[in-house]
C-alpha positions as CSV (number, residue, x, y, z in Angstrom):
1,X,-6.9,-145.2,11.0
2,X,-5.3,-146.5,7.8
3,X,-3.4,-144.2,5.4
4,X,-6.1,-144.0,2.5
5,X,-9.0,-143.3,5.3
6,X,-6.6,-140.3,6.3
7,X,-5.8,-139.1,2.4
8,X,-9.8,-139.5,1.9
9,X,-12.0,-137.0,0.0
10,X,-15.3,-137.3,-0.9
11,X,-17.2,-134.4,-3.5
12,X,-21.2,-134.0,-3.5
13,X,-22.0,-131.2,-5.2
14,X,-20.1,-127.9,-5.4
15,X,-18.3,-128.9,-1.6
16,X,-15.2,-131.8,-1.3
17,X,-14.6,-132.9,2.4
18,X,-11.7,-133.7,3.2
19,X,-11.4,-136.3,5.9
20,X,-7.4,-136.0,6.7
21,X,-7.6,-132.2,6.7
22,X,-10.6,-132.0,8.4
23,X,-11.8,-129.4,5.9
24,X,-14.9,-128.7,4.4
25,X,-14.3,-127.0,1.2
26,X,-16.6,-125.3,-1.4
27,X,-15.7,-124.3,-4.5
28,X,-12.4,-124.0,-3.2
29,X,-12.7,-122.2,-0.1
30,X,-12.7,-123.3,3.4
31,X,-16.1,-123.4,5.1
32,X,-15.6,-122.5,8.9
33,X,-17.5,-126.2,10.7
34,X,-16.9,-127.2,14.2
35,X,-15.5,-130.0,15.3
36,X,-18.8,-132.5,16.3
37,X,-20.5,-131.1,13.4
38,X,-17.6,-132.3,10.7
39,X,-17.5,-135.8,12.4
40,X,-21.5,-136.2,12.0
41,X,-21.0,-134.9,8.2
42,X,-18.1,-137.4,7.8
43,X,-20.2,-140.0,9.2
44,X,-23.1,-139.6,6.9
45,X,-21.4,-138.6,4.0
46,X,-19.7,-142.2,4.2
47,X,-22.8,-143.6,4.3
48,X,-24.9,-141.9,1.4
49,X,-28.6,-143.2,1.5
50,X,-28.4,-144.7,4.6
51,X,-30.4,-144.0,7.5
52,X,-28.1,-143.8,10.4
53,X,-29.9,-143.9,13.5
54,X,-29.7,-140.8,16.0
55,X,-28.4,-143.1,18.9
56,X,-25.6,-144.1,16.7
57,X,-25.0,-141.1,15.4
58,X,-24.2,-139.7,19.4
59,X,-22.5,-142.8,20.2
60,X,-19.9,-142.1,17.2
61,X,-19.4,-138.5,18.0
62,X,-19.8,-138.3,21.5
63,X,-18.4,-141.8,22.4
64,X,-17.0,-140.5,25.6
65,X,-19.6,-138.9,27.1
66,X,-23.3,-138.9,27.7
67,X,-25.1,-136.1,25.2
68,X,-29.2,-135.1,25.2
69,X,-30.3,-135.4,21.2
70,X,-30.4,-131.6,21.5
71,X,-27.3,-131.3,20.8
72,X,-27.1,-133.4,18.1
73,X,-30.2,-131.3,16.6
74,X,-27.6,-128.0,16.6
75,X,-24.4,-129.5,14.8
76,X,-27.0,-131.1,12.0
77,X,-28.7,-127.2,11.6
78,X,-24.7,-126.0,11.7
79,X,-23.8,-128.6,9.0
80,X,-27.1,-127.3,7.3
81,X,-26.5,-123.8,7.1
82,X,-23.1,-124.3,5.9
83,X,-23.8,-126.5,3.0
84,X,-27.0,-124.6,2.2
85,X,-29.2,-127.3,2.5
86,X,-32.9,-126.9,1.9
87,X,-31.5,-123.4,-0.3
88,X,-32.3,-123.5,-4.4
89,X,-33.5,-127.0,-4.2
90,X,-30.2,-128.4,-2.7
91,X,-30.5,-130.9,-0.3
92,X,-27.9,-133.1,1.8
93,X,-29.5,-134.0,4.8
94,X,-32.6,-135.4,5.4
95,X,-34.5,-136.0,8.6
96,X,-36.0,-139.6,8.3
97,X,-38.7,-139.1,11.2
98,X,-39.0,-141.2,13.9
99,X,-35.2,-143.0,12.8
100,X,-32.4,-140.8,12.4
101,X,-30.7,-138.5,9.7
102,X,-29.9,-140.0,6.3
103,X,-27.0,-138.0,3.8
104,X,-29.3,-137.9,0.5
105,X,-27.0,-136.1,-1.8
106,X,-24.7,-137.6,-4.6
107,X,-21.3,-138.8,-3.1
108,X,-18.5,-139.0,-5.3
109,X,-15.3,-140.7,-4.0
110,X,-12.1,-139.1,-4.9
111,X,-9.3,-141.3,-5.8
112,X,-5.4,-140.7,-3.7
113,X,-7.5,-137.0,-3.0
114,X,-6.0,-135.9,-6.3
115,X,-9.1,-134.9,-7.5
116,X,-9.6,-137.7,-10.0
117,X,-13.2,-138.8,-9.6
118,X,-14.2,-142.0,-9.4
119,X,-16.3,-142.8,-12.1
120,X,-19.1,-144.9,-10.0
121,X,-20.6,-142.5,-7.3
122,X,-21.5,-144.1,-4.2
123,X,-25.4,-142.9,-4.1
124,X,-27.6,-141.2,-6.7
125,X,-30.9,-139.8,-6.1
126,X,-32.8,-138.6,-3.3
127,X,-35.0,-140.1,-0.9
128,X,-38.8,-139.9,-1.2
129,X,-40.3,-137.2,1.2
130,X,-42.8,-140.6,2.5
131,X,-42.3,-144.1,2.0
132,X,-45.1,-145.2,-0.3
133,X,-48.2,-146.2,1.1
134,X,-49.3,-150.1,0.9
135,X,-52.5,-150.5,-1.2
136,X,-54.9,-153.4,-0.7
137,X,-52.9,-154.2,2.5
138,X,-54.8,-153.6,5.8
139,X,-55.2,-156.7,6.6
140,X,-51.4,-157.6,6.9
141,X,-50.9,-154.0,8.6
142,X,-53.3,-154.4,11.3
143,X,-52.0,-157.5,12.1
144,X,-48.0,-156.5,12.1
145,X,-49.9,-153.7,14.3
C-alpha cells in the first residue's frame, strides 16, 4: 500500500474515516466498528455511486476464506447502525437488489488527512429508489427478455 493510501481520509457527512488509523470517526469521536465491517465501508466509501457487486465485496474482505452472503448481510447492518443510516433521512448505504451494495452518500476526499477538503467531492446525490421505467419500449424488452 502506498504512503498516501495509508495517510487517507475521506468525510461524508458528520463522520471522516480514516483509512491508516482504521478509525471511524464522528464528530470527533471514535465509533467502536469491527474489523470486516470497516474494510466493506472502506471499500464502498472509495467507490461512491458505484454498485459493487456482493461477490466482490466477499472476495475483497474475505479473500482468504470461503464466507455465506450472510455474513456479509451482518457487517453492512453493523456499519448501518453505526453511521445511522436510514435515521433523520441520512442515508449511506443502499441495497441495489438483485446486484450488490452501492455507498450513496457524498464523499469528500481529504487532502495529506489534514483536514483540508478537497474542493471537488467524489459523488453527489443519491440514487433513485428504482431505475426508471422504459416507456413505449416493450417491444425491445421482450425481445432482450
Amino acid at each position: 500500500m502506498s504512503g498516501a493510501a495509508v495517510h487517507r481520509k475521506l468525510r461524508f457527512g458528520p463522520f471522516e474515516l480514516s483509512i491508516g488509523e482504521r478509525v471511524l470517526r464522528r464528530d470527533g469521536r471514535v465509533l467502536p466498528l469491527g474489523d470486516r465491517a470497516f474494510d466493506i465501508l472502506t471499500y464502498l466509501a472509495d467507490r461512491p455511486g458505484e454498485v459493487v457487486a456482493k461477490q466482490e465485496l466477499m472476495d475483497h474482505v474475505w479473500s482468504d476464506i470461503t464466507v455465506e452472503e450472510g455474513s456479509l448481510r451482518v457487517h453492512v447492518a453493523a456499519i448501518r447502525k453505526a453511521l445511522g443510516d436510514g435515521q433523520f433521512g441520512n442515508r449511506y448505504i443502499a441495497n441495489i437488489k438483485g446486484r450488490g451494495y452501492s455507498f450513496v452518500g457524498t464523499v469528500v476526499r481529504l487532502k495529506d488527512g489534514k483536514g483540508s477538503g478537497s474542493s471537488n467531492p467524489s459523488f453527489r446525490g443519491r440514487f433513485a429508489a428504482q431505475p426508471p421505467m422504459l416507456i413505449g419500449r416493450e417491444v425491445t424488452e421482450s425481445e432482450v427478455c
